[in-house]
C-alpha positions in Angstrom: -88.1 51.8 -84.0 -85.0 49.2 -84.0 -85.8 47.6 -86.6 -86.8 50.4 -88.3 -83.1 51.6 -88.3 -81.9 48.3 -89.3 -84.1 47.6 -92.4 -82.9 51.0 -93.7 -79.2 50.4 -92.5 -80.0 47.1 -94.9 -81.8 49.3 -98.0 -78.9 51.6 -97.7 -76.1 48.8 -98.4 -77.9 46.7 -100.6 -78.5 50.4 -102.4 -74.8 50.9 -101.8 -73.7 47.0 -103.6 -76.2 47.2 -106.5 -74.6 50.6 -107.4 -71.3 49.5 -107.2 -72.1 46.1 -109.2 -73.7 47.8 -111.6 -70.6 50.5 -112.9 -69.3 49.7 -116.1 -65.8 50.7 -115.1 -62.9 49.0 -113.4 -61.1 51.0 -110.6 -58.0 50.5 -112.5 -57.4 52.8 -116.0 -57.5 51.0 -119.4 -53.8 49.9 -120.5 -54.0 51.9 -123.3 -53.5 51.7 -127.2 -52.0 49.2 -128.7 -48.3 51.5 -129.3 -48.6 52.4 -126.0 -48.1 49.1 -124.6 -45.4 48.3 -127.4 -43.6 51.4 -126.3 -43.9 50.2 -122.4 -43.3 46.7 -123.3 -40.0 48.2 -124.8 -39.4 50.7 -121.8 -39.5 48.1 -119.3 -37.6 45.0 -121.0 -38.8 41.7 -118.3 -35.9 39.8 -120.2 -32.1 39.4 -118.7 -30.0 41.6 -121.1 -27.0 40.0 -123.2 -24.6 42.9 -122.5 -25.1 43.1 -118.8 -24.6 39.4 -117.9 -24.3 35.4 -119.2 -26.0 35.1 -122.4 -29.2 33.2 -122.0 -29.5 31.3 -125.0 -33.6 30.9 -125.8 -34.6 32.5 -122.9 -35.7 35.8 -124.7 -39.0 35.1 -127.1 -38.5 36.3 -130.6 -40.1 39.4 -130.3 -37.7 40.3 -127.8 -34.7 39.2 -129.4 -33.1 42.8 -130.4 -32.7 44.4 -126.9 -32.2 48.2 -126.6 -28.8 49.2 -126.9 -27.1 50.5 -123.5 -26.4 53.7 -124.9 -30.8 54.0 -125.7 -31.3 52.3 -122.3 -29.6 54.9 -120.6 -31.2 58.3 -122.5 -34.8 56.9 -121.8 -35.4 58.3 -118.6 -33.8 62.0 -119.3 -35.6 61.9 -122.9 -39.4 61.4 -121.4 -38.1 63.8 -118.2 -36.1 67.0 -119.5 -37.6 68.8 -116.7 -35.1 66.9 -114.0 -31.6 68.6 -116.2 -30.1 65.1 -116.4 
């Protein structure tokens, strides 16, 4: 009767892993088109900004080299969330 219970405690989690090894998904979402990640890549600049401290000669790659303006930088969050009234 034991080991009954523990052979199906066993079928049940080897059930349990080939099921989960055998989804074609990820747990996490797909990143998205290509635009969208341009438009993020944009959003969320990993590069230290000109205007805001030392310039860093070299340290931006060249298809980061024309930084959002600070006026642009500041609108972004109240343009994709009118709903807050900022």
């Amino acid at each position: 009767m034991r080991t009954t219970f523990h052979l199906g405690i066993a079928s049940c989690l080897l059930f349990a892993v080939v099921a989960a090894g055998c989804r074609g998904r990820s747990f996490l979402p797909a990143a998205g088109t290509m635009n969208q990640q341009q438009a993020n890549a944009v959003v969320h600049d990993p590069y230290p900004l000109d205007d805001i401290g030392p310039s860093d000669l070299g340290a931006r790659p060249p298809s980061y080299q024309n930084p959002l303006p600070e006026p642009v930088r500041n609108r972004i969050g109240a343009d994709a969330m009118p709903w807050l009234g900022r």
